[in-house]
C-alpha positions in Angstrom: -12.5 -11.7 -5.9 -10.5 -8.7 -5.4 -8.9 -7.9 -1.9 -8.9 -4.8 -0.2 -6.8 -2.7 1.9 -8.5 0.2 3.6 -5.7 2.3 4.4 -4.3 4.5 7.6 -2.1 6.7 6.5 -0.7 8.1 9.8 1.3 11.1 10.3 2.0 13.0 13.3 0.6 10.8 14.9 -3.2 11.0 13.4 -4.6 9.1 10.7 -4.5 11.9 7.2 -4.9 11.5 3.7 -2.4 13.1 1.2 -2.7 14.0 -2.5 -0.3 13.1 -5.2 1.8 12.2 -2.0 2.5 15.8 -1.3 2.7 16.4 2.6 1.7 19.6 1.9 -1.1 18.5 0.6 -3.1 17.0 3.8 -6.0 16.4 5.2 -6.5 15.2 8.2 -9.7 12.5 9.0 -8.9 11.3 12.6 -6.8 12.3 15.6 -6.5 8.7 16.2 -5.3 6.3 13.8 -6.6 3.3 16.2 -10.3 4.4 15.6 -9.8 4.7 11.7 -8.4 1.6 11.8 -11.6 0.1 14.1 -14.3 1.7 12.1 -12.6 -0.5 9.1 -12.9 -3.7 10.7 -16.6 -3.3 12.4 -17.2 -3.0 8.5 -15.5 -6.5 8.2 -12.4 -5.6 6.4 -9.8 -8.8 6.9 -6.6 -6.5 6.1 -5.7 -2.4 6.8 -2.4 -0.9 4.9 -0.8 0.8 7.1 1.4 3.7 6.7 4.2 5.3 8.6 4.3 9.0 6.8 6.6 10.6 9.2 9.0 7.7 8.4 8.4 7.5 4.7 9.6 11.4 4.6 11.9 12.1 7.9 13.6 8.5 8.0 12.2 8.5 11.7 9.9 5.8 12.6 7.3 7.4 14.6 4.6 5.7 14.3 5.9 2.0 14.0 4.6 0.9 17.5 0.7 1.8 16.3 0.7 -1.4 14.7 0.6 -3.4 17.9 -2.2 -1.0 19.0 -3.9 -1.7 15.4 -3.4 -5.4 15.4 -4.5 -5.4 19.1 -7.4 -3.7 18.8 -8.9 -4.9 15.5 -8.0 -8.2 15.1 -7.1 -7.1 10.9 -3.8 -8.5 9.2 -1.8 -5.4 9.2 0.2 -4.4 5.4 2.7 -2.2 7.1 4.6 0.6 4.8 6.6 3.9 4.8 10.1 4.2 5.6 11.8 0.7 5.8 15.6 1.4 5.3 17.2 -1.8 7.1 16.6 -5.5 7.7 15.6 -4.2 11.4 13.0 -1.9 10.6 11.3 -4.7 8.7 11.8 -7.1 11.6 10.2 -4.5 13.9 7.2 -3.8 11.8 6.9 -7.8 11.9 7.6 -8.0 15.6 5.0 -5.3 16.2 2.2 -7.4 14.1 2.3 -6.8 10.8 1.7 -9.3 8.3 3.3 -8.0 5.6 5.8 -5.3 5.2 5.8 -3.4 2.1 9.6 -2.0 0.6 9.7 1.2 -1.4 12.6 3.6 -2.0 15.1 1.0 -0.3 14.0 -1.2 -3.0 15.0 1.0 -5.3 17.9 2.3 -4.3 19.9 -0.9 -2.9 18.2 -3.9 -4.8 20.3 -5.8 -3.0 18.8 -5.3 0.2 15.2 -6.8 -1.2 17.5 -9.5 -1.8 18.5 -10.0 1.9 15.2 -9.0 3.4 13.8 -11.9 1.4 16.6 -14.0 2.7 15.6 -13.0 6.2 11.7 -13.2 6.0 11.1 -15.0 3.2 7.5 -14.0 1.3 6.0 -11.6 4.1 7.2 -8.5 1.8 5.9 -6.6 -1.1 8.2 -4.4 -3.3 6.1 -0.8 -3.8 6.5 0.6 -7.2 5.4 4.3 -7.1 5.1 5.6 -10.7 4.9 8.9 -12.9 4.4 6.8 -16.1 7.4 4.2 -16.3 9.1 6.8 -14.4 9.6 4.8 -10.8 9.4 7.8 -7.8 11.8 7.4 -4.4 11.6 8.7 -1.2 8.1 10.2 -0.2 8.2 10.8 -4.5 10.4 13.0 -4.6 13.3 11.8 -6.7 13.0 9.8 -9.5 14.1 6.3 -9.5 14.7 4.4 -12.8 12.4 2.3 -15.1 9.5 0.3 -14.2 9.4 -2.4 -16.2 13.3 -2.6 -15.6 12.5 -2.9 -12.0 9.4 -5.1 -12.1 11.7 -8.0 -14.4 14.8 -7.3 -11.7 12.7 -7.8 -8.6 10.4 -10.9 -10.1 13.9 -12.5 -11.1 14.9 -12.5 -7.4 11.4 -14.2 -6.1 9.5 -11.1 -4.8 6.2 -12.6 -4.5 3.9 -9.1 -4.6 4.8 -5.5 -6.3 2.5 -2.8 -5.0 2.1 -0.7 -7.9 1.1 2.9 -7.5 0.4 5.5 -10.4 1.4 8.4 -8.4 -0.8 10.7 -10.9 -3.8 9.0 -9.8 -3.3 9.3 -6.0 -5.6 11.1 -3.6 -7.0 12.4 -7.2 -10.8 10.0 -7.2 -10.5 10.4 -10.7 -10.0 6.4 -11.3 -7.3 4.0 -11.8 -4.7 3.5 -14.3 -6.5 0.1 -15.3 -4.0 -0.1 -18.6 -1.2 0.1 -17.1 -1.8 -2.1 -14.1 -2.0 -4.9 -17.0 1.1 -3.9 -18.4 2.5 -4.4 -14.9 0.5 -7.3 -14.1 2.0 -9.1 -18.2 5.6 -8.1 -16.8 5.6 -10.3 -13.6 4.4 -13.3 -12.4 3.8 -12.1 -8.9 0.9 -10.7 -7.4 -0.1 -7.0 -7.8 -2.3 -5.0 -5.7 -3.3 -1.4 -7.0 -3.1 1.6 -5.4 -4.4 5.1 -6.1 -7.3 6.8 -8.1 -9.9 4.5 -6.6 -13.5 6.9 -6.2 -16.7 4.6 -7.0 -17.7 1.1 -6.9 -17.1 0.4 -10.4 -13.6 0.8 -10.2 -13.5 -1.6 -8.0 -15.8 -3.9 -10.0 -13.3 -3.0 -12.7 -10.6 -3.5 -11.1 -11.7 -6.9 -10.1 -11.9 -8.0 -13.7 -8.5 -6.2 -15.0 -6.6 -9.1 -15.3 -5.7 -12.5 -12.8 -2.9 -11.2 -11.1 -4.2 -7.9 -9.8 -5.6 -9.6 -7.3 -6.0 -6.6 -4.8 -6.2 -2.9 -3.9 -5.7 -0.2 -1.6 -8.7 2.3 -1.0 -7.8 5.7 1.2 -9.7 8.8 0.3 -12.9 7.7 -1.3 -13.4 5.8 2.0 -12.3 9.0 4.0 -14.5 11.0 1.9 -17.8 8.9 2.1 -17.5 8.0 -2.0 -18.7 4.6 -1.0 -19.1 2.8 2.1 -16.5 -0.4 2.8 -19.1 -2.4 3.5 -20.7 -2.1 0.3 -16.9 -2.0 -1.4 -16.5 -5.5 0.3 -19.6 -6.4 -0.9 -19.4 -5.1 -4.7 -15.6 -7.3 -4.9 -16.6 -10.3 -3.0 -14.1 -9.7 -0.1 -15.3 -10.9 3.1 -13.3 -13.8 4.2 -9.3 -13.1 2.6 
């Protein structure tokens, strides 16, 4: 069974989708990230990944507090991401509902502070790994940020219990996932991994599914936005209706 994560990637305060994480590259699908998030669960998703934009690329959390609304209104465990830079921002994601909060560029820049955050919360984070090849991508991907595989053995060593990989390439693109080197990530770690990016039919689910035992989910944005497939019948096709 594979899980998935619709996501609501909100910025401005509306729910958009972005390609190859460019914010000039946007489209936007709802004024109101609540309602994207509601049309999920009435399909019976158990989780949403949630995305603070404005945060991932500004530093200001603007959207934090839509969580609560989220949570509140759905029901849905909330994966919350996008601009966490201090043990408080992950303790407010937390405080607003969020079941997990997913670390990216802070990670990568300050391992140390994965270290802490664990410390703190113990296994209600994810370390996101955001990739151009083995080349790992910072701050709304726009710096580069060291090896992959370097990272992945670093980060595994200190007890981080899921990576979030993401083969930036792929993103927004419906053109498939990177199956091969989501097993290469999924060989280098004995955590979980959920895949992002490049997910536009069915079968990639189905593929996905099967790629190896510790991919064990995945995050679908634009083929969902873009009617590739309905969630309902994604749910269906990967055996996720109870996670």
């Amino acid at each position: 069974m594979l899980t998935l994560y619709p996501a609501v990637d909100i910025k401005d305060g509306r729910a958009v989708r972005l390609t190859q994480g460019r914010a000039d590259e946007e489209t936007v699908y709802d004024a109101d990230p609540v309602a994207a998030a509601q049309r999920f669960a009435d399909a019976g998703t158990p989780w949403l990944h949630v995305v603070d934009l404005d945060a991932a690329f500004t530093g200001e959390p603007r959207n934090r507090h839509l969580i609560a609304s989220i949570v509140e209104a759905t029901g849905c465990k909330v994966q919350a991401s996008g601009g966490v830079r201090s043990i408080a921002d992950v303790e407010a994601s937390l405080g607003y509902g969020a079941e997990r909060v997913v670390i990216g560029t802070m990670a990568l820049t300050d391992p140390g502070f994965v270290a802490a955050v664990l410390d703190r919360v113990g296994p209600r984070i994810a370390v996101g790994l955001d990739a151009r090849g083995t080349t790992l991508q910072a701050r709304g991907w726009t710096e580069e940020a060291g090896d992959l595989f370097e990272a992945l053995e670093r980060f595994t060593e200190m007890g981080v219990p899921r990576f979030v990989y993401t083969d930036v390439a792929k993103d927004g693109m419906l053109q498939g996932p990177n199956v091969e080197m989501l097993a290469k990530v999924a060989d280098a770690t004995t955590a979980a991994v959920t895949a992002s990016g490049g997910v536009s039919s069915l079968e990639d689910l189905r593929t996905l599914a099967s790629c190896h035992p510790r991919v064990d989910a995945a995050i679908v944005g634009k083929a969902l936005y873009s009617d590739a497939f309905t969630l309902e019948d994604a749910l269906a096709a990967v055996g996720d209706t109870a996670s």
